[in-house]
Legacy VTK file of the C-alpha trace (Angstrom):
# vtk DataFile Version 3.0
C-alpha trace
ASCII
DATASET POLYDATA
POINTS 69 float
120.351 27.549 25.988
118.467 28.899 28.921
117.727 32.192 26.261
115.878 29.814 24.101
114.167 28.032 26.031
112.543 30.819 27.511
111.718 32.282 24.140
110.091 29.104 23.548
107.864 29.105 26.686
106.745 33.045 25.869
106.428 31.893 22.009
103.963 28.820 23.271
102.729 31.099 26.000
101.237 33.559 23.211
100.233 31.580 20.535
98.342 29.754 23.676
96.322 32.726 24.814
96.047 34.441 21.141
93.824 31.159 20.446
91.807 31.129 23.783
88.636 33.496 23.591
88.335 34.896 26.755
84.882 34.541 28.695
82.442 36.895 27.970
80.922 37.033 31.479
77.250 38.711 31.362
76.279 41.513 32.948
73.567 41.620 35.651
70.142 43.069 34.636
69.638 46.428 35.411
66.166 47.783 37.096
65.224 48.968 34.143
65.572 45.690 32.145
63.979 43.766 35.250
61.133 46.577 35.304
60.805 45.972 31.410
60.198 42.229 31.397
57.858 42.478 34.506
55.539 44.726 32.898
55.833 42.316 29.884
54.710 39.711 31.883
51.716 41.850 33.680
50.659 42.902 30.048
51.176 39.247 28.819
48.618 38.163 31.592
45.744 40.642 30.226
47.057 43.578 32.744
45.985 41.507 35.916
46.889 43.357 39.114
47.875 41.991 42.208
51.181 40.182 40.712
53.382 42.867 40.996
55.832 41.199 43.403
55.382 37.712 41.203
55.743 39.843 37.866
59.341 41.326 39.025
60.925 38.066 40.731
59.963 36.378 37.789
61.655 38.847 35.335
64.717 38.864 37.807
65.173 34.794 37.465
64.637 35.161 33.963
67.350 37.764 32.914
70.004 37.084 35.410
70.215 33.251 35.506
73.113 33.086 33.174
74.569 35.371 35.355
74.821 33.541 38.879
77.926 31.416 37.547
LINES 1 70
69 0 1 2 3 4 5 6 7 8 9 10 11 12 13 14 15 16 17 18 19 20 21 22 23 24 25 26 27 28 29 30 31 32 33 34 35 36 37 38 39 40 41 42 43 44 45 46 47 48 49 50 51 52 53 54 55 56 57 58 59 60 61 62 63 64 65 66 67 68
């Protein structure tokens, strides 16, 4: 009986995680997409200078706010 019922528990166990996605976690933003979007946002704003420091901690709250979970 014990046999079964741990065929059972592996049986549930499996049809449990087949049916679970597991999380896709994001990745981080590299430099290179960080340095992307910043100079998107220093073209965006007519090529301004003097916003290079704004530009990049912009971009860096932008593409990595998903990932601070």
């Amino acid at each position: 009986m014990a046999k079964a019922k741990t065929e059972r528990v592996k049986t549930i166990a499996t049809e449990n995680s087949a049916r679970t996605p597991r999380p896709s976690w994001p990745e981080r933003a590299t430099e290179q997409d960080i340095a992307r979007r910043a100079y998107e946002l220093y073209t965006s704003r007519g090529c301004e200078a003097g916003h290079d420091i704004d530009d990049w901690l912009q971009a860096e709250r932008e593409l990595n706010i998903d990932a601070e979970c």
